[in-house]
C-alpha positions as CSV (number, residue, x, y, z in Angstrom):
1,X,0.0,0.0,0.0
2,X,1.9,3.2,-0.7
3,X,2.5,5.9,1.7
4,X,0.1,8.6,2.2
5,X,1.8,11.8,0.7
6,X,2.3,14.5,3.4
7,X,-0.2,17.1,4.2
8,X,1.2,20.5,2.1
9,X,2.1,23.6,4.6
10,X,0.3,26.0,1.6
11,X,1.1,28.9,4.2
12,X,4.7,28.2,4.3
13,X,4.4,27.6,0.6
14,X,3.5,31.4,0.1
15,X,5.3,33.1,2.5
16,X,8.6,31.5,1.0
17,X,7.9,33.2,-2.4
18,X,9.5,35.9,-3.4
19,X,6.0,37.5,-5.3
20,X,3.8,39.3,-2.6
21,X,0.6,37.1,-2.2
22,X,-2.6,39.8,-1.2
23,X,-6.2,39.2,-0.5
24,X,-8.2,42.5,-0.9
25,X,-11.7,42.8,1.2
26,X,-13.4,45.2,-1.8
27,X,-15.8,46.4,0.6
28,X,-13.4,48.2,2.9
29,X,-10.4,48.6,0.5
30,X,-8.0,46.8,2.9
31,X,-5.8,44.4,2.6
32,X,-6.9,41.3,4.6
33,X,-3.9,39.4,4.0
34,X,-0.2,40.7,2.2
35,X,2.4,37.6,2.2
36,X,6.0,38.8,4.1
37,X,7.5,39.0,1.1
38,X,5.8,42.9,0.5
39,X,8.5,44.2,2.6
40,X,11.8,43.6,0.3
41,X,9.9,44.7,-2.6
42,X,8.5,47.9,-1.2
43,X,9.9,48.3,2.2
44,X,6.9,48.1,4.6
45,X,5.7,45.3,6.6
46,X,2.7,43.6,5.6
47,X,0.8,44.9,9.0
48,X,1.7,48.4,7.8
49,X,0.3,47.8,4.5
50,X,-2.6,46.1,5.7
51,X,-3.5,48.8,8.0
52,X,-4.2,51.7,5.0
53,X,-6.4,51.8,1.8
54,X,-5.3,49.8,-1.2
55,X,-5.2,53.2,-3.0
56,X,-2.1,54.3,-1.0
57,X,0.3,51.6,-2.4
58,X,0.6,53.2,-5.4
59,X,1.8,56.9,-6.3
60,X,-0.4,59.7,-5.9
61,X,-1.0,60.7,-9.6
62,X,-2.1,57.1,-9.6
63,X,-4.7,56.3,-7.1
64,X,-7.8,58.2,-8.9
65,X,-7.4,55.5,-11.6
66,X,-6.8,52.8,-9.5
67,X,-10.0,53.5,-7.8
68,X,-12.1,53.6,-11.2
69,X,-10.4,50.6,-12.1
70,X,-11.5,48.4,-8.8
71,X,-15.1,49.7,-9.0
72,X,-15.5,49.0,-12.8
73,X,-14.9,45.6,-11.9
74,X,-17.2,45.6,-9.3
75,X,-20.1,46.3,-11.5
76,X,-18.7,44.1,-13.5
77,X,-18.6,41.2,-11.7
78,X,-21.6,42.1,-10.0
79,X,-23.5,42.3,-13.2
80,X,-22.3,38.8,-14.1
81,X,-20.5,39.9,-16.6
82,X,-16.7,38.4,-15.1
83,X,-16.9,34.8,-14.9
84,X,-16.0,32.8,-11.8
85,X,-12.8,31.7,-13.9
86,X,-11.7,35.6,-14.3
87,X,-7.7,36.2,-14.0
88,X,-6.7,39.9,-14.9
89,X,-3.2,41.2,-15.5
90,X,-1.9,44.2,-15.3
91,X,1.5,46.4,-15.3
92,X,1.6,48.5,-12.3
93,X,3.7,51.2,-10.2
94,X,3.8,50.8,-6.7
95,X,5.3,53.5,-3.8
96,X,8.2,52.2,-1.9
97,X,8.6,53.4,1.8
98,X,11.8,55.5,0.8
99,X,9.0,57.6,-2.1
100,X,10.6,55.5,-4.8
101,X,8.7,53.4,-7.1
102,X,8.9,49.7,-8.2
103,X,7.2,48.5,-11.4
104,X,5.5,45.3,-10.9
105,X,3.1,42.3,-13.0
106,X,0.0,42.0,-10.7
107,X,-2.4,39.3,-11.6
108,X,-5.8,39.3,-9.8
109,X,-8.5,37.4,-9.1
110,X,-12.5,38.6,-8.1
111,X,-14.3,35.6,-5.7
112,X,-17.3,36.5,-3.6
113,X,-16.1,34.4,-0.4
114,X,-18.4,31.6,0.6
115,X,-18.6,32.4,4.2
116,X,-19.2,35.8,4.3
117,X,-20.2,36.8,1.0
118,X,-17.8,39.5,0.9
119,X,-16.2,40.1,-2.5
120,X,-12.6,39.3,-2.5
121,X,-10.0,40.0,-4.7
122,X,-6.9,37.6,-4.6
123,X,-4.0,38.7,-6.0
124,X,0.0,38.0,-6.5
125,X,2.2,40.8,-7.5
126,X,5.8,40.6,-9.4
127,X,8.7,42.7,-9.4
128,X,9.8,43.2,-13.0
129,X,12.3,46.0,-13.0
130,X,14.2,43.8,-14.5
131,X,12.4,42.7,-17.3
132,X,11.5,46.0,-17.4
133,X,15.1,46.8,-18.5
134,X,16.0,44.2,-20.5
135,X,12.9,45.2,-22.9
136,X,14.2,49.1,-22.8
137,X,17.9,47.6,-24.0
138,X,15.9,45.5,-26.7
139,X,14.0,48.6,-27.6
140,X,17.2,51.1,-27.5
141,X,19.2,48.2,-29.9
142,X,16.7,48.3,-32.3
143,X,16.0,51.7,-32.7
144,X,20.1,51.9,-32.7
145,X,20.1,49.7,-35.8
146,X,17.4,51.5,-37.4
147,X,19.5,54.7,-37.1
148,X,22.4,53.2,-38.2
149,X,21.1,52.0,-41.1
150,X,19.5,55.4,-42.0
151,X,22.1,57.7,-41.1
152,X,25.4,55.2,-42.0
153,X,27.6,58.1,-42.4
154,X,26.7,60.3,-39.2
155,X,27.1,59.5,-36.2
156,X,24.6,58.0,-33.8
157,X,24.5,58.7,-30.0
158,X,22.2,57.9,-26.7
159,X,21.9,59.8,-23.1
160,X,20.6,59.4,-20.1
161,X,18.6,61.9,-18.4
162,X,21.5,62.9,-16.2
163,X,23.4,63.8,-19.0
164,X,26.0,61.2,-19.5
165,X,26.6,59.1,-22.8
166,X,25.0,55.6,-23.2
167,X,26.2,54.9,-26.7
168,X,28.3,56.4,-29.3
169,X,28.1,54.6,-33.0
170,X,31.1,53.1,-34.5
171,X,31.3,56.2,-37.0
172,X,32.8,58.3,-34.5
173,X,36.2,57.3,-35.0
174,X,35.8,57.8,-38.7
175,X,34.7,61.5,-38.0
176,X,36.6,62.7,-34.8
177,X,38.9,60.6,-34.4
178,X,37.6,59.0,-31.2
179,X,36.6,55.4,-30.2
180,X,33.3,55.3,-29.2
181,X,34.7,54.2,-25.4
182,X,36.7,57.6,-25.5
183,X,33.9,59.2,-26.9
184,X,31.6,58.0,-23.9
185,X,33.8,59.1,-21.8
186,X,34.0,62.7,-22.7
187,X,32.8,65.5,-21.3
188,X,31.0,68.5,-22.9
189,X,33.8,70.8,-23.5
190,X,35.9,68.0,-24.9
191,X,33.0,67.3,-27.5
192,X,31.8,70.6,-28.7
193,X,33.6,74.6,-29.4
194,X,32.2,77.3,-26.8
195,X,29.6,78.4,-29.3
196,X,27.9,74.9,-30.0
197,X,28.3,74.0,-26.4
198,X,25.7,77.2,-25.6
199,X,23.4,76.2,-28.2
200,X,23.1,72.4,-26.5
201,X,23.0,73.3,-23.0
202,X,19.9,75.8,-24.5
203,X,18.5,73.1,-26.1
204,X,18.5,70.3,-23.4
205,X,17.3,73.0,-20.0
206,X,14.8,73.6,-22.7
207,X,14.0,69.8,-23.3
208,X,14.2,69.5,-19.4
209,X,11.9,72.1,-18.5
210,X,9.2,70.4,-20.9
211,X,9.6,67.4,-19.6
212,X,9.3,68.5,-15.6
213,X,5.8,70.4,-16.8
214,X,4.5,67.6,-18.6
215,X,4.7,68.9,-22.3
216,X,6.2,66.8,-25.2
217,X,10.1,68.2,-25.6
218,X,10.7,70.0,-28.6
219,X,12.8,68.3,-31.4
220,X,16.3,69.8,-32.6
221,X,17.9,70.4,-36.3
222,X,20.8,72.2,-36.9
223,X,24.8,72.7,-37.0
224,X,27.4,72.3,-34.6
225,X,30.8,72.3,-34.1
226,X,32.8,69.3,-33.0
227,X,36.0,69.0,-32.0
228,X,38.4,66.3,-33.7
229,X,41.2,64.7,-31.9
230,X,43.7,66.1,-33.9
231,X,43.1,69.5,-33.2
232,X,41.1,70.4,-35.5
233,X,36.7,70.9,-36.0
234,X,34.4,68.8,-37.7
């Protein structure tokens, strides 16, 4: 007769999982239960997310929509118009204790619970910052490809927002002088003349500033002045 397999510990199966298990009461907009696992991803303990509404896990500019969203499903489901097999997923931005933010996969499920009636939503959220970045370096190669191949004689650079070089195409050696590592590495001054470095630093506060108030940056053409390694301009 074969042995009876052992009974499974499902809470010690959760709480050993690096995603954040959450039940959600809908009714009060608290979380009833948030696996330990919610503190490395966003730095509180479960009690202390338990003990506010859902709404504040997520930024500010955020929570109106989160809100809508919960309550559209509500109807919904109320309605009969989600069936009892429902499973929604969703990229979202959650606040992290420091006023940082973590994007993360949350996939939810809406069961009325058979003792109480109450409707429940049961939940598991992901951390996928990574991901996250490994489809921004997917997206940045391609568009750096499509460049290339449009522009094969200029050419062809990235930035960050803090204003340090993420790329430099092959072509710069060709037309300064400069491999793209010493290119990446230079600063301002060592790249452009006095006059084309005014006209950039206009252009990106300008760029900035749009960006801080929301608008859409405004796009640059025009002539600059680069210096070449061998003394000279290009």
């Amino acid at each position: 007769m074969p042995t009876p397999a052992p009974p499974i510990n499902y809470q010690l199966l959760v709480e050993s999982l690096r995603d954040v298990v959450w039940v959600l009461d809908v009714v009060s907009r608290r979380f009833i239960y948030v696996s330990p696992s919610v503190r490395e991803l966003v730095g509180h303990t479960a009690a202390e997310v338990m003990a506010q509404p859902m709404e504040m896990a997520v930024p500010p500019p955020h929570r109106a929509a989160l809100l809508e969203l919960l309550e559209q499903r509500v109807r919904a489901f109320e309605a009969g118009q989600i069936p009892d097999d429902n499973r929604f997923v969703e990229d979202m931005e959650l606040l992290r204790q420091d006023g940082s933010t973590v994007m993360v996969e949350v996939a939810a499920h809406y069961l009325r619970d058979a003792d109480t009636g109450r409707l429940q939503v049961y939940g598991v959220a992901r951390d996928i910052t990574e991901r996250r970045r490994a489809e921004e370096a997917i997206r940045m190669s391609d568009v750096r490809h499509r460049l290339l191949a449009e522009y094969a004689n200029a050419v062809v650079w990235t930035m960050d927002m803090d204003g340090s070089i993420t790329y430099v195409s092959p072509t710069v050696e060709r037309i300064r002088g400069y491999t793209p590592e010493e290119a990446m590495r230079q600063s301002i001054d060592e790249i452009l003349t006095p006059a084309s470095q005014a006209e950039s630093i206009g252009y990106f506060t300008g760029m900035l500033q749009a960006i801080a108030e929301g608008r859409q940056p405004p796009g640059y053409r025009g002539q600059q002045e680069y210096l070449h390694k061998n003394g000279g301009t290009v």
